[in-house]
C-alpha positions as CSV (number, residue, x, y, z in Angstrom):
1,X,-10.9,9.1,-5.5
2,X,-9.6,8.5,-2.1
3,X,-6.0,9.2,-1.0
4,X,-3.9,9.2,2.0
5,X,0.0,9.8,2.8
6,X,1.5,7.3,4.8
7,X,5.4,7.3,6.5
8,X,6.7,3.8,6.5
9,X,8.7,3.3,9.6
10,X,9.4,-0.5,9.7
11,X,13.1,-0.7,9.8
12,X,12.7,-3.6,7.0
13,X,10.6,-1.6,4.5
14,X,8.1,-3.0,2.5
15,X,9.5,-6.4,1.7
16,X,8.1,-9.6,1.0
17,X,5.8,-10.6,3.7
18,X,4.1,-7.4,4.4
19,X,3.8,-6.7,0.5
20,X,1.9,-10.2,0.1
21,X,-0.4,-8.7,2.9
22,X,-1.1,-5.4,1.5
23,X,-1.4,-6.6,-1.8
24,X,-3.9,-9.6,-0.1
25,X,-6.2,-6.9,1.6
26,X,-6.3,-4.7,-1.4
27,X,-7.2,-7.6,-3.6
28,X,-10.7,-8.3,-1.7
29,X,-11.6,-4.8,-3.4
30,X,-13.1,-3.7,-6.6
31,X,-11.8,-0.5,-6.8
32,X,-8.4,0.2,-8.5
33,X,-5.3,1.2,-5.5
34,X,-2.2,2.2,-6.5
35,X,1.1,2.6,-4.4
36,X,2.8,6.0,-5.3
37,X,6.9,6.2,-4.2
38,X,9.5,8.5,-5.6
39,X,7.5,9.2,-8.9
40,X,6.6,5.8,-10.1
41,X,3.2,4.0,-9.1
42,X,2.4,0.6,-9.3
43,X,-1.1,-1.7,-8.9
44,X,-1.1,-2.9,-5.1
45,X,-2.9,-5.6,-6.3
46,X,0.3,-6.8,-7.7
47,X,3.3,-8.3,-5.9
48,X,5.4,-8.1,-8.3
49,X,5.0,-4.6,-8.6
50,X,5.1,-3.9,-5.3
51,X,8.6,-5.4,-4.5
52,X,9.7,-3.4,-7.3
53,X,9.4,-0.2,-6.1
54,X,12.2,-1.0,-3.0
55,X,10.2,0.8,-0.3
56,X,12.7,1.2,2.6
57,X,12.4,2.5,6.0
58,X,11.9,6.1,6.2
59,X,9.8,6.6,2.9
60,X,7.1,8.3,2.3
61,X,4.4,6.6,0.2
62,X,1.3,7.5,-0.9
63,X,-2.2,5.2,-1.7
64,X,-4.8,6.1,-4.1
65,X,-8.2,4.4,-4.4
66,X,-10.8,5.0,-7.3
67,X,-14.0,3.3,-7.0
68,X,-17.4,1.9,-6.4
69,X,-15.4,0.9,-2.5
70,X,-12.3,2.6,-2.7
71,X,-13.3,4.3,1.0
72,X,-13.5,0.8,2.2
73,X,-10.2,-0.6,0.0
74,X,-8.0,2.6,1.5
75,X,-9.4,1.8,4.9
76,X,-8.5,-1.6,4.9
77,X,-4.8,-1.2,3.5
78,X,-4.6,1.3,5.9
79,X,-5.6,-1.2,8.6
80,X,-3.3,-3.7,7.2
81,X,-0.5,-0.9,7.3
82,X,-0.8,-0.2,10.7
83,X,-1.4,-3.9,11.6
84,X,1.7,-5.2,10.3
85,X,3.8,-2.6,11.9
86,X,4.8,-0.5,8.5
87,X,3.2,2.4,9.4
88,X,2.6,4.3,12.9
């Protein structure tokens, strides 16, 4: 299992169109990632799931990977993160 802590610092969040992204790269993946915020976890392979857990600015998340790729999965929502400006 592969696990990282990540600050968002967008001033939006996580709302719709970065969600759809990160749930987009993690989906290319075989391994199971999960989105942990304030005590509740959800499948980033869900959108639906993601926009429920109302990650604003400020918040500290944290992504879990468990798999045959999750190195490569973690990396690439990582990637993703940073891309689209959610995370420094």
């Amino acid at each position: 299992m592969e696990k990282r802590d990540f600050t968002i610092t967008a001033e939006t969040g996580i709302h719709a169109r970065p969600a759809t992204i990160l749930v987009q790269a993690a989906s290319k993946f075989s391994s199971d990632v999960t989105l942990s915020y304030e005590g509740k976890s959800v499948n980033l392979k869900s959108i639906m799931g993601v926009m429920s857990l109302g990650v604003g600015q400020n918040a500290n998340v944290t992504i879990t990977a468990s798999g045959d790729d999750e190195k490569e999965a973690l990396d690439a929502v990582a990637e993703t993160m940073k891309k689209e400006g959610l995370t420094d």
